[in-house]
DORONU-534823 format. One record per residue: x negated, y negated, z of N, C-alpha, C in turn; residue in one letter. Coordinates in steps of 0.02 Angstrom, whole numbers. Layout:
REM DORONU-534823
      n.u      n.v      n.w     ca.u     ca.v     ca.w      c.u      c.v      c.w   pami
        X        Y        Z        X        Y        Z        X        Y        Z      A
...
This chain:
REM DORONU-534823
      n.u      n.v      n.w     ca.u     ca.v     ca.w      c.u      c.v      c.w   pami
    -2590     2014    -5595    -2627     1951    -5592    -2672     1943    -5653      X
    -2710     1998    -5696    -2744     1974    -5734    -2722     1983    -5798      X
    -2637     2000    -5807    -2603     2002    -5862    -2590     1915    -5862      X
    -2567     1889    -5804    -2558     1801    -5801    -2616     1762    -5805      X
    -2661     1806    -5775    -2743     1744    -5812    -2747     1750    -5868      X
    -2743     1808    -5908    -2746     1813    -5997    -2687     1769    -6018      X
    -2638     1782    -6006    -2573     1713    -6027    -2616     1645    -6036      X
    -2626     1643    -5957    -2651     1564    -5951    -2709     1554    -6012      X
    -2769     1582    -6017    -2820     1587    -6057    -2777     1555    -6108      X
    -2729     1605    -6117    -2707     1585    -6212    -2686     1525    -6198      X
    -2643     1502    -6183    -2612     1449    -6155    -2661     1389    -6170      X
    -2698     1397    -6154    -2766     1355    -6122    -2824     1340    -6185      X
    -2864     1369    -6217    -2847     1393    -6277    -2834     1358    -6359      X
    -2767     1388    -6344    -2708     1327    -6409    -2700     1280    -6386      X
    -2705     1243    -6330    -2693     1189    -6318    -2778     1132    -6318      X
    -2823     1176    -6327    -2881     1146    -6330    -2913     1161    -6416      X
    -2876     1188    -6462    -2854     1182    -6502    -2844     1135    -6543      X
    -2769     1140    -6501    -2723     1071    -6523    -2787     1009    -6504      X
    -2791      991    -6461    -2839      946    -6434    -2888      915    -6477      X
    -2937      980    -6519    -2977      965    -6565    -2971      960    -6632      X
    -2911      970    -6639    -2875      949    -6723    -2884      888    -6732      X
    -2865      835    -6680    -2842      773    -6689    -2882      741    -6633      X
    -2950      777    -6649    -2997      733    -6607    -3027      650    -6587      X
    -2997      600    -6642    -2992      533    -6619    -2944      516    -6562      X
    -2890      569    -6554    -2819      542    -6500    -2859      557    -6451      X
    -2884      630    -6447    -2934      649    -6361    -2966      594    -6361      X
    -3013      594    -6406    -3072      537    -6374    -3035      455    -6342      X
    -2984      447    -6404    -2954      373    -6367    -2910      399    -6293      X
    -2884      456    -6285    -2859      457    -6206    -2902      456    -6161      X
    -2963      473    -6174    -3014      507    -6124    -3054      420    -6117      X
    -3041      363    -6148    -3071      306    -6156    -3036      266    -6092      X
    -2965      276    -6127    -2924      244    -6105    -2905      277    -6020      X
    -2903      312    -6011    -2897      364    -5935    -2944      329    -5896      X
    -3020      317    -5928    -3074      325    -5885    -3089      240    -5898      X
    -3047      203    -5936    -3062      117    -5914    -3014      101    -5877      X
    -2943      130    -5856    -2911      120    -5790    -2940      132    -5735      X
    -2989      192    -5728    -3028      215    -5684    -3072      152    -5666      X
    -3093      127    -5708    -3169      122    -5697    -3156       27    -5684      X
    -3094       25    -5675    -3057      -44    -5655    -3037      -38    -5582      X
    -3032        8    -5570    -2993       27    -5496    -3075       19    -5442      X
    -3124       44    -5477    -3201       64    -5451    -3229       -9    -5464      X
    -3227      -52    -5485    -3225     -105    -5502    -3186     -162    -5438      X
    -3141     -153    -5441    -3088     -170    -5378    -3103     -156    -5296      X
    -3130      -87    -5314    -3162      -76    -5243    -3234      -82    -5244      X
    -3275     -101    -5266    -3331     -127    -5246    -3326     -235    -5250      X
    -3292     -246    -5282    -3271     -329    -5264    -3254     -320    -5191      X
    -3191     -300    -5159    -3174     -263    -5101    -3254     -267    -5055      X
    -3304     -208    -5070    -3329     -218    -5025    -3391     -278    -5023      X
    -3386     -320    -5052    -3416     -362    -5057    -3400     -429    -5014      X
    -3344     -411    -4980    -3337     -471    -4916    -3302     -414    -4890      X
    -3320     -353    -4860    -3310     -308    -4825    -3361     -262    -4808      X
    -3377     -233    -4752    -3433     -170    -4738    -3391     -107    -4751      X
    -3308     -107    -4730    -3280      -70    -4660    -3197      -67    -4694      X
    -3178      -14    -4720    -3101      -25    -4709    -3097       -9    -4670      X
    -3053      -62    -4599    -3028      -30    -4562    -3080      -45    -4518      X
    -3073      -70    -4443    -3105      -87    -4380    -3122       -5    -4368      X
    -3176       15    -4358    -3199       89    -4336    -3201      117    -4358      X
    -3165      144    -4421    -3152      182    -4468    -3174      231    -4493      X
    -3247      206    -4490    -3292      245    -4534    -3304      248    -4595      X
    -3255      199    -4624    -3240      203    -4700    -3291      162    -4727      X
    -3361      153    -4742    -3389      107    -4760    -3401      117    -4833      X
    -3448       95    -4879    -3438       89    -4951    -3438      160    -4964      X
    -3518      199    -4957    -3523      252    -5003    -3460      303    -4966      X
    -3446      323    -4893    -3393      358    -4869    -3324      343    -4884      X
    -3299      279    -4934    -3263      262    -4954    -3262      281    -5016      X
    -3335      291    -5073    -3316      308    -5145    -3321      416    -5126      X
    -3353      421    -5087    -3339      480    -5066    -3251      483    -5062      X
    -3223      459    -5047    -3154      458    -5045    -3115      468    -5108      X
    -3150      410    -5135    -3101      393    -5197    -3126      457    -5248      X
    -3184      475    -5245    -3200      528    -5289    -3152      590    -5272      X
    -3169      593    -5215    -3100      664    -5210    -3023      652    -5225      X
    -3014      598    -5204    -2941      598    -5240    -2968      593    -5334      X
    -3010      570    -5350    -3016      570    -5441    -3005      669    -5460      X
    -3045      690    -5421    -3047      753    -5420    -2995      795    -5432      X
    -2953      783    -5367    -2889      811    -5370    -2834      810    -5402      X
    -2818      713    -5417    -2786      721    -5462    -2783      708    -5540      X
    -2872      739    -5554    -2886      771    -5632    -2851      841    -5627      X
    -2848      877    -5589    -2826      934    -5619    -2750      950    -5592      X
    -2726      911    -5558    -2653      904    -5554    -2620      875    -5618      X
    -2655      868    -5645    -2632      772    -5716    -2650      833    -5754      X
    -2680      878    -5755    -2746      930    -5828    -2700      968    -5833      X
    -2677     1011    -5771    -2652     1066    -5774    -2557     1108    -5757      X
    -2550     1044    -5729    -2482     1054    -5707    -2428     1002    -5736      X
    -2445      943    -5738    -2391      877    -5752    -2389      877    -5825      X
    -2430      895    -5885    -2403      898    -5938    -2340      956    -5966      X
    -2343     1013    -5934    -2301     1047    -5925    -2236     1040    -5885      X
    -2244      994    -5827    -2191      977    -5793    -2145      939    -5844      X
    -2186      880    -5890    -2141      826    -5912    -2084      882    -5995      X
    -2136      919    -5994    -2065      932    -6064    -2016      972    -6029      X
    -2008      982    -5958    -1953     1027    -5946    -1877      969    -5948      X
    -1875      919    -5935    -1832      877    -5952    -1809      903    -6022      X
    -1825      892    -6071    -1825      926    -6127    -1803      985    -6141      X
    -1826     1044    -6116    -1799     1100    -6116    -1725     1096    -6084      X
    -1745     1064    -6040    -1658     1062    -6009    -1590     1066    -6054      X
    -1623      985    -6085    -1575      960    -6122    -1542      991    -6170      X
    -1600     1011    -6192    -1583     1046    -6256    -1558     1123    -6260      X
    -1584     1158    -6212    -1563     1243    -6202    -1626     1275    -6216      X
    -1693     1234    -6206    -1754     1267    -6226    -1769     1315    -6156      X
    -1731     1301    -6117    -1751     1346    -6057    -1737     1402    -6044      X
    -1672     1408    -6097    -1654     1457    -6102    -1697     1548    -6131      X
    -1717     1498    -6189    -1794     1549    -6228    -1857     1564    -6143      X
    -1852     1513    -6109    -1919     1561    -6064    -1882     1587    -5988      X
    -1814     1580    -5981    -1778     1633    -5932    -1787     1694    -5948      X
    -1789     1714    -6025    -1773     1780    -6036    -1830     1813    -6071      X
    -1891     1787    -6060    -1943     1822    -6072    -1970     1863    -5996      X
    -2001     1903    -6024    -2029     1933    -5966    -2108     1917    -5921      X
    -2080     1868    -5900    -2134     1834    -5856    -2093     1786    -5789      X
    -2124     1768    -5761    -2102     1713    -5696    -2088     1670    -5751      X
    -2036     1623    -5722    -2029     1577    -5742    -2052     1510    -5722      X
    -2078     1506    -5668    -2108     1453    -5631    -2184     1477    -5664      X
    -2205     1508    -5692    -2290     1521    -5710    -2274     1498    -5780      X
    -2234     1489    -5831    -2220     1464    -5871    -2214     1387    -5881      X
    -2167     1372    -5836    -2143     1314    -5841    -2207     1274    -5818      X
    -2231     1303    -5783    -2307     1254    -5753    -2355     1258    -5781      X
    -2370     1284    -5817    -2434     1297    -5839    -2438     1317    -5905      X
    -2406     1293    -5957    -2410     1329    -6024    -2450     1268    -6059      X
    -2453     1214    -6041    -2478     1134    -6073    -2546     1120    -6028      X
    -2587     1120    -6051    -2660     1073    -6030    -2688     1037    -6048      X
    -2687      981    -6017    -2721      906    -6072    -2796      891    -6042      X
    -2834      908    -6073    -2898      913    -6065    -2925      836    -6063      X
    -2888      791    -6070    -2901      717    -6066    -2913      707    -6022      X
    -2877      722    -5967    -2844      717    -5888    -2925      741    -5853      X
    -2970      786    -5865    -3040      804    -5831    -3071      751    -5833      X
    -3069      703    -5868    -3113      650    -5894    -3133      642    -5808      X
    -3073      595    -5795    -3093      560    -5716    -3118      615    -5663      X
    -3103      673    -5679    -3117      728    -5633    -3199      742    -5629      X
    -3226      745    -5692    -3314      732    -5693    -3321      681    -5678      X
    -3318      617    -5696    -3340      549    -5646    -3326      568    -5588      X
    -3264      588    -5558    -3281      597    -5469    -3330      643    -5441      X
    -3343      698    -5481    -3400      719    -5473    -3464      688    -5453      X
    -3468      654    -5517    -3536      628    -5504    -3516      557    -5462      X
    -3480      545    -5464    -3460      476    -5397    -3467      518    -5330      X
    -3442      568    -5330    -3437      589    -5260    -3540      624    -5225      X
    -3565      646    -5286    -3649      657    -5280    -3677      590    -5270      X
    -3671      552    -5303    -3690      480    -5284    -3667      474    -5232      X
    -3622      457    -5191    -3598      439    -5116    -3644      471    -5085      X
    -3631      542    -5085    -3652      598    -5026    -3761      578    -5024      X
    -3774      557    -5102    -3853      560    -5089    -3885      483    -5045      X
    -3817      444    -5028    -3836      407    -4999    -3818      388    -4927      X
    -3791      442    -4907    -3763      455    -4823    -3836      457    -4792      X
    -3803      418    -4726    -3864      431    -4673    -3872      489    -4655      X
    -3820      543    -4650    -3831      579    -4650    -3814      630    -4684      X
    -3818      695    -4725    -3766      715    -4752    -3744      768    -4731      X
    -3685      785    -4777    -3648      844    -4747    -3666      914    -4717      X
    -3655      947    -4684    -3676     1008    -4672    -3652     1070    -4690      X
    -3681     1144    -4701    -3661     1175    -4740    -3592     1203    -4720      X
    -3551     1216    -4669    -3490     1195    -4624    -3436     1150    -4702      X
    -3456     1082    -4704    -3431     1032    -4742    -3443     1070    -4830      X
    -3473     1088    -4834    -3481     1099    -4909    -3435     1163    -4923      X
    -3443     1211    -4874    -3396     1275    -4884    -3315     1245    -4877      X
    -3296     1188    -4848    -3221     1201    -4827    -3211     1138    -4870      X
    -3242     1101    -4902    -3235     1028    -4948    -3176     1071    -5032      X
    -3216     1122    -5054    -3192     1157    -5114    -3101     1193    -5100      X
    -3107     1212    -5033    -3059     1252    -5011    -2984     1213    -5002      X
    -3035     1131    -4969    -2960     1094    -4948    -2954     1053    -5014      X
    -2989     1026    -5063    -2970     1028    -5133    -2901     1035    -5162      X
    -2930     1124    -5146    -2867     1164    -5171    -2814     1153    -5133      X
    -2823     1142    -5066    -2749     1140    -5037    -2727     1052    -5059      X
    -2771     1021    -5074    -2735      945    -5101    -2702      978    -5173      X
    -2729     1029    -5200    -2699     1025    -5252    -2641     1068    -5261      X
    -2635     1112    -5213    -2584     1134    -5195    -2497     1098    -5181      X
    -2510     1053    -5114    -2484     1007    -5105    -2433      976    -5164      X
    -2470      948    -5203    -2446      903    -5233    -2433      978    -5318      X
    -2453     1000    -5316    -2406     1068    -5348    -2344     1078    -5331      X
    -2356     1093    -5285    -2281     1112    -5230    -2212     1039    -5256      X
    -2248      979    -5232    -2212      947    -5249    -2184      936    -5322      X
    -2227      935    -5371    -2178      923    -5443    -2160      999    -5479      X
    -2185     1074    -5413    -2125     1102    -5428    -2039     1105    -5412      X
    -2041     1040    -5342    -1976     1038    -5334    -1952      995    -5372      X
    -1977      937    -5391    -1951      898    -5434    -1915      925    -5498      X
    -1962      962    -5526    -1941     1008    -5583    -1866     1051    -5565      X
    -1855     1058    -5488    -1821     1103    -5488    -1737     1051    -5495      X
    -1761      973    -5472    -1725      932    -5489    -1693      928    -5536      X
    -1749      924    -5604    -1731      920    -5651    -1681      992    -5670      X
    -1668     1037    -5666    -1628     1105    -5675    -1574     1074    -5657      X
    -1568     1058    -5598    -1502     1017    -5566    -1470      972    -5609      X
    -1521      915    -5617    -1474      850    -5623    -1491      843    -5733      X
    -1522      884    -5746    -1518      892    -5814    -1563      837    -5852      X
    -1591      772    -5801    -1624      751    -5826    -1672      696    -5762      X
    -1712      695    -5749    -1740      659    -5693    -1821      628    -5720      X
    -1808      587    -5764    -1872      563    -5783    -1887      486    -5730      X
    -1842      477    -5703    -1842      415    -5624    -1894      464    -5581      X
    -1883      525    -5571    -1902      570    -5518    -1972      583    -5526      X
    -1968      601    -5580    -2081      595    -5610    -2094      533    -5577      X
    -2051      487    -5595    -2084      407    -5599    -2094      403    -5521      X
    -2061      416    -5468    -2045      438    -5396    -2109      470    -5376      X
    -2157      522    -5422    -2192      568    -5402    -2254      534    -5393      X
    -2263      483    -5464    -2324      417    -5446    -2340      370    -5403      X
    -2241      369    -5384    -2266      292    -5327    -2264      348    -5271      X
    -2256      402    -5253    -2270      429    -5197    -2343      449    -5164      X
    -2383      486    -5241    -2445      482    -5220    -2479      451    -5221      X
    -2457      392    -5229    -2507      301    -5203    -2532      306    -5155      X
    -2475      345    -5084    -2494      342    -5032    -2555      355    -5002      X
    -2563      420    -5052    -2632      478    -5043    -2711      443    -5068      X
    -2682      379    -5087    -2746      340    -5134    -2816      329    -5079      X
    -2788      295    -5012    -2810      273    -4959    -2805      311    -4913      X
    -2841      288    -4866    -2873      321    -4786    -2822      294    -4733      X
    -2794      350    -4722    -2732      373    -4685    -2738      326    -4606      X
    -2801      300    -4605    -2808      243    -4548    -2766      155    -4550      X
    -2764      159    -4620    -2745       67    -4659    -2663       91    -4620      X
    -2610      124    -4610    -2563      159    -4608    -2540      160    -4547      X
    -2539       98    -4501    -2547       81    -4444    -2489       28    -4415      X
    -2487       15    -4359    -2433      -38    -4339    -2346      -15    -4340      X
    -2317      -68    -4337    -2241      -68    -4338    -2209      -18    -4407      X
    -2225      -41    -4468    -2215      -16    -4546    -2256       53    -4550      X
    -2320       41    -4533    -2367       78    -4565    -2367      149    -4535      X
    -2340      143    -4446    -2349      201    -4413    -2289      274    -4433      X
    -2232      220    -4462    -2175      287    -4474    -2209      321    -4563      X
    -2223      256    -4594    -2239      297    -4647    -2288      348    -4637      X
    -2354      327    -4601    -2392      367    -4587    -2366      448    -4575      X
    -2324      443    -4510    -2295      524    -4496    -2266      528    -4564      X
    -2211      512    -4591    -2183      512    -4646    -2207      566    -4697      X
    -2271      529    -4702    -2305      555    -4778    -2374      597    -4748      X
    -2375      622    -4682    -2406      667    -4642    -2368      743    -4615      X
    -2303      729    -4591    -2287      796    -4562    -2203      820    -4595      X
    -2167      769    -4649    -2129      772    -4709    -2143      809    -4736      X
    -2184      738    -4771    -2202      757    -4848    -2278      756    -4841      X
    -2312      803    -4840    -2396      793    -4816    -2423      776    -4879      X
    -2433      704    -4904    -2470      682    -4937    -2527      652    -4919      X
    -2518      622    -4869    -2579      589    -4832    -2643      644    -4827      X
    -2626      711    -4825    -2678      761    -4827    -2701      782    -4886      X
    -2671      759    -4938    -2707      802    -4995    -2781      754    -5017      X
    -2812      692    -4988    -2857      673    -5027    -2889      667    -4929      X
    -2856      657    -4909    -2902      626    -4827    -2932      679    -4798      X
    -2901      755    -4779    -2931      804    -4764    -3007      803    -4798      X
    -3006      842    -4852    -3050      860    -4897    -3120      806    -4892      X
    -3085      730    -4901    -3143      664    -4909    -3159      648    -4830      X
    -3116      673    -4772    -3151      647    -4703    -3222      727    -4677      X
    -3200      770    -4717    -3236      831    -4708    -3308      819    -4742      X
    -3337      805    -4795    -3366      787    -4833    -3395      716    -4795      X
    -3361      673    -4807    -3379      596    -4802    -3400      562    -4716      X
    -3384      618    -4668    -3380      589    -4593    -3433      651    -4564      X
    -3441      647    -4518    -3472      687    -4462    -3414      741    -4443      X
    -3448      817    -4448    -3398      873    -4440    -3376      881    -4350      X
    -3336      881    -4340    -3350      898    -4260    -3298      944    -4265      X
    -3284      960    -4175    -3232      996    -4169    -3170      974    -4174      X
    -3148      923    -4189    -3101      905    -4194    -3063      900    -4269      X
    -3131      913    -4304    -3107      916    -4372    -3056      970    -4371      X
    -3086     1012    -4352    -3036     1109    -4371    -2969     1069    -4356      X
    -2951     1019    -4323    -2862     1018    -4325    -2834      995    -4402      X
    -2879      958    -4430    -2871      926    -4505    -2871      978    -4543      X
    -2903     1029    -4534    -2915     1083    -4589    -2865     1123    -4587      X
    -2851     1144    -4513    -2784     1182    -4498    -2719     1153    -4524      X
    -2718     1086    -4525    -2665     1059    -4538    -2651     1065    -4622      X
    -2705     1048    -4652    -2711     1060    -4727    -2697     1134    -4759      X
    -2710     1157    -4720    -2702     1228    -4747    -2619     1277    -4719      X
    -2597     1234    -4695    -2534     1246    -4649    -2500     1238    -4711      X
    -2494     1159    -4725    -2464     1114    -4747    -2452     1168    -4815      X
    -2519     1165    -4863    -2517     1182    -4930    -2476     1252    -4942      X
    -2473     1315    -4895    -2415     1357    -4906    -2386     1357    -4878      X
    -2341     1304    -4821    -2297     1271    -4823    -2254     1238    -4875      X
    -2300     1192    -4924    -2256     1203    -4981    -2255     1234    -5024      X
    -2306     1252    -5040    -2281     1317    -5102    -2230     1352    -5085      X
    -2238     1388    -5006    -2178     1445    -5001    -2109     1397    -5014      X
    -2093     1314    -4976    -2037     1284    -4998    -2014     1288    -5054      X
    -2076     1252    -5088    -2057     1244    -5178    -2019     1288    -5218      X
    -2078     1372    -5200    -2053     1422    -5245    -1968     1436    -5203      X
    -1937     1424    -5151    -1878     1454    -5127    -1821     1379    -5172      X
    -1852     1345    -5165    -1797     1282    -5207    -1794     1294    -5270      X
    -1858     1311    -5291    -1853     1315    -5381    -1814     1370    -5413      X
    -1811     1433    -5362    -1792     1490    -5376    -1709     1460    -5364      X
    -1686     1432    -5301    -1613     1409    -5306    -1611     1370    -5350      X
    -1645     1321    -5380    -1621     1291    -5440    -1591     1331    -5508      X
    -1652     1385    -5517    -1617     1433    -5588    -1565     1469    -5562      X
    -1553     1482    -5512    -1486     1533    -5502    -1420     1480    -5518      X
    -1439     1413    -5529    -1359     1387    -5539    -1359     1353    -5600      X
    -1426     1350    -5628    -1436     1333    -5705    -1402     1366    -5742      X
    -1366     1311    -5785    -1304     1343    -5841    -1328     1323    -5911      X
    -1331     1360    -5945    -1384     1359    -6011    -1346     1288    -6037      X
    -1376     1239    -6097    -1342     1180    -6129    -1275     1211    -6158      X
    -1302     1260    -6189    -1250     1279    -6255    -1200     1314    -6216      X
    -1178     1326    -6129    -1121     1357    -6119    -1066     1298    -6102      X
């Protein structure tokens, strides 16, 4: 394990490096990242301005709502930081036989393929949710309890897990089909779902997606767990959300890593 944290370090590193060579591109991504952001935050406060309440009961009211949105900013800064720039050049490697060079080094190949690229741009929105999500919480009637603060960091990780899991299978797609840049594009409109409070997700349409993207494909948990823990009143009923989140997240990892691993066993280098 701490031969792969020194990897990562380096990894991590040269790529922050790279980053500061050509320090006008960071600064214009980190502009540009955080005025999409700050349009969306924009959108939802118009929103609550002929609204108290997403959602009849909900609970979702403004600040328990940017409590929301901050944790999904959170999560997926370091899904976007740490994993998806690495996902996108494996298309690439495919194509070309570059995959071939990191089969036969001596390391995992899934710790490679995921994690050798970090775009430090991608944190931008991850500190604004920060401080979006301290702003919310200092204005709760009530706030969280120390219960909520210990298991808020933990289910994080399992949102970020989650959605790990997922664009390691995608990736494993790509091994397959040699090129799946539709399938990334697939990976965005999927975690739309995760944007909102798993309550809007209701009725005739709303109820199958709901299970759908709950006991499927558990996306609905990677931002709602974590933001109803934090953002709502803890009871006993929470522990089923937490259980479920934490089910879920090595649930997929263990999937992911068994697909990805069948993907390289039938990977045939370009050049054969």
């Amino acid at each position: 394990m701490g031969r792969y944290l020194g990897i990562f370090l380096t990894f991590a590193r040269a790529c922050l490096v790279r980053d500061m060579t050509f320090r006008a591109n960071f600064l214009l991504e980190c502009v540009t990242s955080l005025g999409w952001m700050s349009m969306n935050l924009a959108f939802y406060l118009l929103v609550f301005t002929f609204t108290a309440e997403i959602g009849r009961g909900t609970g979702w009211t403004r600040e328990p709502f940017f409590a929301f949105v901050a944790t999904g900013l959170i999560v997926n800064s370091i899904v976007q930081a740490f994993f998806m720039p690495s996902a996108e050049e494996l298309t690439e490697l495919v194509r070309t036989g570059g995959l071939d060079a990191v089969l036969v080094q001596p390391l995992d190949a899934q710790f490679l393929l995921s994690l050798h690229r970090v775009d430090y741009s991608s944190l931008a929105n991850g500190l604004v949710g920060v401080g979006l999500l301290g702003w919310a919480v200092s204005r709760f009637a009530e706030p969280p309890g120390p219960v909520a603060w210990l298991l808020y960091p933990l289910l994080v990780l399992c949102g970020v897990a989650i959605l790990y899991a997922l664009i390691i299978m995608l990736a494993a797609a790509t091994i397959l089909l040699g090129r799946n840049q539709s399938l990334y594009d697939f990976w965005f409109y999927l975690t739309n779902f995760s944007r909102y409070p798993a309550e809007i997700y209701s009725g005739p349409w709303g109820g199958p997606i709901r299970a759908l993207c709950t006991f499927v494909i558990p996306i609905l948990l990677v931002v709602n767990v974590p933001a109803r823990v934090i953002a709502q009143p803890f009871t006993a009923g929470s522990w089923g959300g937490v259980a479920a989140a934490l089910a879920a997240a090595a649930a997929m990892l263990v999937v992911s890593r068994v697909v990805f691993q069948a993907a390289l066993a039938k990977y045939r280098s370009a050049s054969s």
